[in-house]
N, CA, C and O of each residue as an XYZ file, in Angstrom:
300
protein
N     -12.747     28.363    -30.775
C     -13.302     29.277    -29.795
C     -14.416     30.068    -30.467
O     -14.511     30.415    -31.645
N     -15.122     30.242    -29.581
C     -16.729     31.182    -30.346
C     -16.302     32.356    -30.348
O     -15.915     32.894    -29.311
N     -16.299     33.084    -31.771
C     -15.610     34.182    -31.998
C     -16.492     35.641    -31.479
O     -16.108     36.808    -31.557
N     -18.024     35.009    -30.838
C     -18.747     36.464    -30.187
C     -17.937     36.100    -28.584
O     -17.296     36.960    -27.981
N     -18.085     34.951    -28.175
C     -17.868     34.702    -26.737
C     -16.554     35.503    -26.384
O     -16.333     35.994    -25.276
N     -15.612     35.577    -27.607
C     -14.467     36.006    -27.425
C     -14.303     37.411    -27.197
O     -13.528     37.868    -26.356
N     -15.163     38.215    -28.081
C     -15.183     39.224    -28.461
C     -15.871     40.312    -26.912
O     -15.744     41.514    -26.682
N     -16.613     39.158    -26.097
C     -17.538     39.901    -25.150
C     -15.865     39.713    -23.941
O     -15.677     40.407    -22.942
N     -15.236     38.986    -24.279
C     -14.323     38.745    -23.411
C     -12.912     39.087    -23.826
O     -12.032     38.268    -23.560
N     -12.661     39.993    -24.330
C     -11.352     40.494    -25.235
C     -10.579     41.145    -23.836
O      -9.355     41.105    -23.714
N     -11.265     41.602    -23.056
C      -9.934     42.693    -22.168
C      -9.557     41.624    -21.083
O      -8.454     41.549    -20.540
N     -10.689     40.767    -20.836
C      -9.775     39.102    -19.689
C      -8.757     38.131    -20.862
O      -7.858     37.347    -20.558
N      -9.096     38.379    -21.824
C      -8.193     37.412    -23.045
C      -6.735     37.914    -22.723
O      -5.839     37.358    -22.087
N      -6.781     39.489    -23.541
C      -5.882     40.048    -23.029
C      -4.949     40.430    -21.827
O      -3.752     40.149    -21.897
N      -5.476     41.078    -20.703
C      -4.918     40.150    -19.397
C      -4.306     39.023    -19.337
O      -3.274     38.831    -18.695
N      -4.995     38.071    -20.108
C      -4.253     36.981    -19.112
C      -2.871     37.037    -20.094
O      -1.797     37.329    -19.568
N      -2.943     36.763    -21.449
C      -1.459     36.920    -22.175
C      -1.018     37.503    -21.554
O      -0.077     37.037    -20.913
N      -1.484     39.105    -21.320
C      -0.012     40.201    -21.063
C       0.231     39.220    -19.582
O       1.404     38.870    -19.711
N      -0.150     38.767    -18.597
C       0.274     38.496    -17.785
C       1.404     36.966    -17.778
O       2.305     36.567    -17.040
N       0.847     36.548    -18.828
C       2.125     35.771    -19.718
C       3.320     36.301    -20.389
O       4.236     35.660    -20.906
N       3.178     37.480    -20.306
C       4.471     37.878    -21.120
C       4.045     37.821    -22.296
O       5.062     37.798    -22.990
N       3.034     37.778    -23.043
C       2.576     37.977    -24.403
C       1.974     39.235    -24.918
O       1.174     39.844    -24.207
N       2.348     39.742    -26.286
C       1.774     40.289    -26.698
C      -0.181     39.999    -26.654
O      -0.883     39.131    -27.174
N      -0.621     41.633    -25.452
C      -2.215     41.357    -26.337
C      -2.896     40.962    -27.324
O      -4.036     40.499    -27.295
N      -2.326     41.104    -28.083
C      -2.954     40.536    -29.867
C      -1.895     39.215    -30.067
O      -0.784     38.911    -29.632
N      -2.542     38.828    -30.658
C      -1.828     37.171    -31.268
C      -1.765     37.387    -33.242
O      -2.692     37.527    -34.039
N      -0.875     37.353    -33.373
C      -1.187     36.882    -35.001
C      -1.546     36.330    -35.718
O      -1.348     35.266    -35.132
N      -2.127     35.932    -36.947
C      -3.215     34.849    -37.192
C      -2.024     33.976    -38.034
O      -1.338     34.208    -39.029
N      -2.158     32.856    -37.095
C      -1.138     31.660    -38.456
C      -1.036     31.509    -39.228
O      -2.155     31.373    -39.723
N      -0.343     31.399    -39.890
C       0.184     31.366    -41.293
C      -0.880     30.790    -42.650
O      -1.097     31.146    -43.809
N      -1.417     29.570    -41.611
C      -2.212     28.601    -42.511
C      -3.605     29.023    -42.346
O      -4.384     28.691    -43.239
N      -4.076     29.743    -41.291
C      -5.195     30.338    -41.594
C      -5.347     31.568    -42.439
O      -6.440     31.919    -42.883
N      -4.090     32.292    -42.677
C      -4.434     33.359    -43.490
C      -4.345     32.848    -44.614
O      -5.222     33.354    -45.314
N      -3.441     31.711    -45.488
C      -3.781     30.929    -46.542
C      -4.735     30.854    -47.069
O      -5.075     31.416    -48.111
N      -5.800     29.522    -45.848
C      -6.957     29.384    -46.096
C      -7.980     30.451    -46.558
O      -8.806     30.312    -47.460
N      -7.812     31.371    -45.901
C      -9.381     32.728    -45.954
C      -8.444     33.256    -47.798
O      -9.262     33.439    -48.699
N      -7.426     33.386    -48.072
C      -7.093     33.846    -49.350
C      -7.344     32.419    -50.424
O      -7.431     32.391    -51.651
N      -7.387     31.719    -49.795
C      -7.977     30.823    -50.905
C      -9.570     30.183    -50.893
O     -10.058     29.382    -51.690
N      -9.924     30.547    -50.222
C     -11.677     30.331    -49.780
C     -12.051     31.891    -50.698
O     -12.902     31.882    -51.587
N     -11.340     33.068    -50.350
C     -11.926     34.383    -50.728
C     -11.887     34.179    -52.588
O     -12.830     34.432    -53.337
N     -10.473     33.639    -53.013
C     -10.144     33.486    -54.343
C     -11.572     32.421    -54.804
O     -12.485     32.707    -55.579
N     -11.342     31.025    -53.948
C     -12.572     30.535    -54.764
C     -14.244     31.224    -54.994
O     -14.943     31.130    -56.002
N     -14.479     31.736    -54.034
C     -15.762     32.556    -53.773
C     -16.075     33.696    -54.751
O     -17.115     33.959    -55.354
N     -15.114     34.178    -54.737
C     -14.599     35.534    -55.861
C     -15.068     34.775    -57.566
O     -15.731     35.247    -58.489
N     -14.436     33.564    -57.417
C     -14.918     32.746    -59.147
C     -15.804     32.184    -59.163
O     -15.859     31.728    -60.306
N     -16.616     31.870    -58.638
C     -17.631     31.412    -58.544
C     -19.042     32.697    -58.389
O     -20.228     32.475    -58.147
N     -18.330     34.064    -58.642
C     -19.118     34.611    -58.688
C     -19.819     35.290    -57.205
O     -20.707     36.139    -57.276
N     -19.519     35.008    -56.468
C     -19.967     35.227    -55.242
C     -19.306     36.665    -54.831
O     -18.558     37.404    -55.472
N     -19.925     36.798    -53.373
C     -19.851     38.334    -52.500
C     -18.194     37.866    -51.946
O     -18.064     36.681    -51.640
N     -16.928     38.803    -51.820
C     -15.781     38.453    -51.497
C     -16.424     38.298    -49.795
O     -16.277     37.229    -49.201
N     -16.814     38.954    -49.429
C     -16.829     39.057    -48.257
C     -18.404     38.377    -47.687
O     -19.509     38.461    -48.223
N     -18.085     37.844    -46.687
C     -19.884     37.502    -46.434
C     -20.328     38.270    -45.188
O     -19.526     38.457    -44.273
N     -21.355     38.637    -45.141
C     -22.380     39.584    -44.364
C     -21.979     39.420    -42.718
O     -22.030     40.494    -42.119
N     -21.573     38.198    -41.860
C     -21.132     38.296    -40.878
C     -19.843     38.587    -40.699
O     -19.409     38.624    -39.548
N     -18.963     38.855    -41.840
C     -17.744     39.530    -41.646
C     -17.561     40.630    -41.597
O     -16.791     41.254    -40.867
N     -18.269     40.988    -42.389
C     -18.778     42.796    -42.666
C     -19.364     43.376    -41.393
O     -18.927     44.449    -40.977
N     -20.244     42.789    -40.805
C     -20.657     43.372    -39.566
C     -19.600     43.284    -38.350
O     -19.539     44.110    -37.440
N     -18.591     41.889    -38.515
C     -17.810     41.997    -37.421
C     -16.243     43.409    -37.395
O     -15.365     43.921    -36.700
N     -16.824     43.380    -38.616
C     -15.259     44.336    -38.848
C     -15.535     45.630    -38.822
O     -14.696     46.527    -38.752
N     -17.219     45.816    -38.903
C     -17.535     47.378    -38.644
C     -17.447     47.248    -36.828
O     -16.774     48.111    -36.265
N     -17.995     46.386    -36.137
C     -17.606     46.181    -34.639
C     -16.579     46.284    -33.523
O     -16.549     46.587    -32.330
N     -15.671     45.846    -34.577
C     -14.359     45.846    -34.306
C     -13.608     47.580    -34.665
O     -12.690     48.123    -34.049
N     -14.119     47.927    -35.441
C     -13.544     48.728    -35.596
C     -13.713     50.221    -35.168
O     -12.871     51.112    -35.062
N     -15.315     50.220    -34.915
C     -15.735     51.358    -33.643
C     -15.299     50.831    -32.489
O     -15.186     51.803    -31.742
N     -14.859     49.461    -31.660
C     -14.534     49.316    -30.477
C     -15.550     48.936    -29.375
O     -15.461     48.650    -28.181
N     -16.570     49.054    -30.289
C     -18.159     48.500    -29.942
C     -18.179     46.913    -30.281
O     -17.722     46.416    -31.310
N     -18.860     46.149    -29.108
C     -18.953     44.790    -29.714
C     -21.031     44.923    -29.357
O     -21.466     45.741    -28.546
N     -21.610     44.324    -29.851
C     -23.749     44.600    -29.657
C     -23.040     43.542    -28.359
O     -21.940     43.013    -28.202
N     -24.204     43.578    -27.650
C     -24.174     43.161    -26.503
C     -25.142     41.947    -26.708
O     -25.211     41.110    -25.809
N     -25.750     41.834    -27.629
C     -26.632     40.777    -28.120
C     -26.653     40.774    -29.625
O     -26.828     41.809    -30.268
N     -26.451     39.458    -30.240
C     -26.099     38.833    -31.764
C     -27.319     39.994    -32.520
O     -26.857     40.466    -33.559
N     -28.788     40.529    -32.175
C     -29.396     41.080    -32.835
C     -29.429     42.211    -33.516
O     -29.963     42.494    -34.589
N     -28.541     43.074    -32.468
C     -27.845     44.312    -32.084
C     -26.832     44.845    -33.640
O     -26.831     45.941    -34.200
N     -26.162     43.758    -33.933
C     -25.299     43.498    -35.484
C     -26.449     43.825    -36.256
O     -26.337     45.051    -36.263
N     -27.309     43.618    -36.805
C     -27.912     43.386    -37.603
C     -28.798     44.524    -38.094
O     -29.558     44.348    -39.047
């Protein structure tokens, strides 16, 4: 799933779970949180930024409750 498409659409996402009987938020599987700790570990030795620049912007987004209304808007 396109993780902006999602993001412009978080309160119909939500809806529809809760109307499933689901928790709004979903937890991230097991094997994807694996993966990002072992992608972050290799990145980390190789010298690299732990974090890369479109994560950083999505998590400042996320976290005022603000999503840009256009990809430029991040930046």
């Amino acid at each position: 799933m396109n993780v902006y498409w999602a993001s412009q659409h978080y309160e119909d996402l939500a809806g529809i779970r809760q109307r499933q009987g689901l928790l709004t938020t979903a937890e991230t599987p097991s094997f994807l949180v694996q993966a990002h700790a072992s992608a972050m570990e290799e990145r980390a030795g190789r010298g690299g930024k732990v974090e890369h620049k479109v994560r950083q912007i999505a998590r400042r987004a996320m976290a005022s409750g603000r999503v840009p209304s256009q990809p430029e808007e991040a930046l």
